[in-house]
N, C-alpha and C positions, 0 to 999 in steps of 0.2 A: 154189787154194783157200786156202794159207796167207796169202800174201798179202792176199789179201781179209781174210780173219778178223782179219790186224794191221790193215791200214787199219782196218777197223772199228773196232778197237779201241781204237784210237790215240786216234777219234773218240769214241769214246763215254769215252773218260777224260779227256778235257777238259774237261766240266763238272765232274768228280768233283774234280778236280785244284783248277777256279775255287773253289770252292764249302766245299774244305778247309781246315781250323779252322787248320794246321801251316800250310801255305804263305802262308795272309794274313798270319799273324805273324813268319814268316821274311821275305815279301816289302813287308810292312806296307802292306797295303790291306785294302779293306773290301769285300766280293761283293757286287752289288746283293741288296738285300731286296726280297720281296713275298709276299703270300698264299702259302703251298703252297714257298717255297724251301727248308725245312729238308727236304722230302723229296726234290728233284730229285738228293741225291749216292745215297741209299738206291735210287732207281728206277734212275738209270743205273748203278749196281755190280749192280742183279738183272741185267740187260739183260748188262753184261759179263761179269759169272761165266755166264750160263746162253753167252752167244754165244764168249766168247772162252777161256771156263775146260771147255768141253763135251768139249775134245778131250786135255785133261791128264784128266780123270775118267773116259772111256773106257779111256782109256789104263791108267790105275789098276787099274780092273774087274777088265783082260784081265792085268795081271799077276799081280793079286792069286787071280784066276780059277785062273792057271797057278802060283800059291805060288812065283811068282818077284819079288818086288817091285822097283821099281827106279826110275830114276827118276821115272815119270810119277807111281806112286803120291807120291815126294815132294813134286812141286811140286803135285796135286791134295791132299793134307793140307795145305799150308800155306794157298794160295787158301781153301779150304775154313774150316779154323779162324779165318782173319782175318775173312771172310765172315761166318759165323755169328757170330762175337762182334761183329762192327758191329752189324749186325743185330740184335744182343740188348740193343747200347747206346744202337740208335734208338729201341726199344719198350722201356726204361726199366731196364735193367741199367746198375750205377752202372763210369762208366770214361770212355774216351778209345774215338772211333771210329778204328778202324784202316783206313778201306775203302781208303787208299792202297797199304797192302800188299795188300792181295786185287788190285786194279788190276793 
Protein backbone atom coordinates (compact mmCIF):
# COMPACT_ATOMS: atom_id res chain seq x y z
CA UNK A 1 0.00 0.00 0.00
CA UNK A 2 2.83 2.33 0.81
CA UNK A 3 4.50 1.92 -2.15
CA UNK A 4 1.68 2.54 -4.38
CA UNK A 5 0.66 5.89 -2.46
CA UNK A 6 4.68 7.10 -3.14
CA UNK A 7 4.49 5.98 -6.76
CA UNK A 8 1.59 7.84 -7.02
CA UNK A 9 2.68 10.35 -5.64
CA UNK A 10 5.77 10.89 -7.03
CA UNK A 11 3.44 10.98 -10.28
CA UNK A 12 1.13 13.33 -9.46
CA UNK A 13 4.14 15.92 -8.24
CA UNK A 14 5.44 16.21 -11.46
CA UNK A 15 3.24 18.44 -12.98
CA UNK A 16 3.28 20.40 -9.66
CA UNK A 17 7.01 20.49 -9.89
CA UNK A 18 6.90 21.50 -14.09
CA UNK A 19 4.52 24.00 -13.61
CA UNK A 20 6.42 25.84 -10.45
CA UNK A 21 7.06 29.68 -10.50
CA UNK A 22 10.71 28.47 -8.23
CA UNK A 23 12.02 25.82 -10.35
CA UNK A 24 11.52 27.56 -13.89
CA UNK A 25 13.76 30.39 -12.43
CA UNK A 26 16.15 28.25 -10.81
CA UNK A 27 16.13 25.94 -13.82
CA UNK A 28 15.38 28.95 -16.36
CA UNK A 29 12.84 27.63 -18.66
CA UNK A 30 9.51 28.58 -19.37
CA UNK A 31 6.12 25.72 -18.72
CA UNK A 32 4.21 25.43 -21.83
CA UNK A 33 1.19 27.79 -21.56
CA UNK A 34 -2.46 27.23 -22.50
CA UNK A 35 -6.15 27.78 -21.47
CA UNK A 36 -6.73 26.44 -17.86
CA UNK A 37 -2.65 25.98 -16.93
CA UNK A 38 -2.47 28.28 -14.12
CA UNK A 39 -4.85 25.71 -12.49
CA UNK A 40 -3.21 22.28 -13.28
CA UNK A 41 -0.53 22.90 -10.02
CA UNK A 42 -3.71 23.78 -7.64
CA UNK A 43 -5.70 20.43 -9.12
CA UNK A 44 -2.92 18.17 -8.77
CA UNK A 45 -1.73 19.41 -5.11
CA UNK A 46 -5.81 18.74 -4.26
CA UNK A 47 -5.35 15.25 -5.80
CA UNK A 48 -1.84 14.85 -3.65
CA UNK A 49 -2.79 16.09 -0.26
CA UNK A 50 -6.23 14.35 -0.37
CA UNK A 51 -4.23 10.80 -1.94
CA UNK A 52 -0.72 11.17 -0.57
CA UNK A 53 -1.20 13.44 2.64
CA UNK A 54 -4.61 11.12 3.92
CA UNK A 55 -2.38 8.84 5.74
CA UNK A 56 -0.24 11.76 7.77
CA UNK A 57 -3.87 13.33 8.79
CA UNK A 58 -5.17 10.03 10.06
CA UNK A 59 -2.44 9.58 11.69
CA UNK A 60 -2.76 13.09 13.40
CA UNK A 61 -6.60 12.33 14.30
CA UNK A 62 -5.64 9.08 16.13
CA UNK A 63 -2.93 10.98 18.09
CA UNK A 64 -4.42 13.91 18.76
CA UNK A 65 -7.54 11.51 19.60
CA UNK A 66 -5.18 9.87 22.19
CA UNK A 67 -3.48 13.50 23.53
CA UNK A 68 -0.42 11.92 22.50
CA UNK A 69 0.73 14.07 19.51
CA UNK A 70 3.57 13.14 17.66
CA UNK A 71 4.93 12.85 14.69
CA UNK A 72 2.14 12.42 12.20
CA UNK A 73 0.26 15.25 13.83
CA UNK A 74 3.68 17.25 12.65
CA UNK A 75 4.12 16.41 9.30
CA UNK A 76 0.04 16.58 8.71
CA UNK A 77 0.18 20.45 10.24
CA UNK A 78 2.88 21.25 8.08
CA UNK A 79 1.28 19.70 4.47
CA UNK A 80 -1.76 21.11 5.82
CA UNK A 81 -0.65 24.91 6.41
CA UNK A 82 1.41 25.00 3.12
CA UNK A 83 -1.66 23.60 1.48
CA UNK A 84 -4.07 26.02 2.69
CA UNK A 85 -2.03 28.93 2.30
CA UNK A 86 -1.43 27.98 -1.56
CA UNK A 87 -4.72 27.63 -1.76
CA UNK A 88 -5.59 31.03 -0.51
CA UNK A 89 -2.77 32.50 -2.75
CA UNK A 90 -4.63 30.83 -5.84
CA UNK A 91 -8.02 32.33 -4.95
CA UNK A 92 -6.24 35.86 -4.41
CA UNK A 93 -4.52 36.23 -1.07
CA UNK A 94 -1.50 38.41 -1.72
CA UNK A 95 2.01 36.05 -1.44
CA UNK A 96 4.08 33.39 -3.09
CA UNK A 97 2.45 29.78 -3.68
CA UNK A 98 4.12 27.32 -1.50
CA UNK A 99 2.38 24.00 -3.02
CA UNK A 100 6.12 22.57 -3.39
CA UNK A 101 6.22 22.33 0.37
CA UNK A 102 2.69 20.72 0.82
CA UNK A 103 4.22 18.17 -2.19
Amino acid sequence: MFRRRLVVSLLLTLPILYFSHELQQWLRFEAVRFPGSEWVTPVFAVALYVYGGWIFIEGAWRELRARAPGMMALVAMAITVAFVYSLAVTFGLRGNEAFLSSS
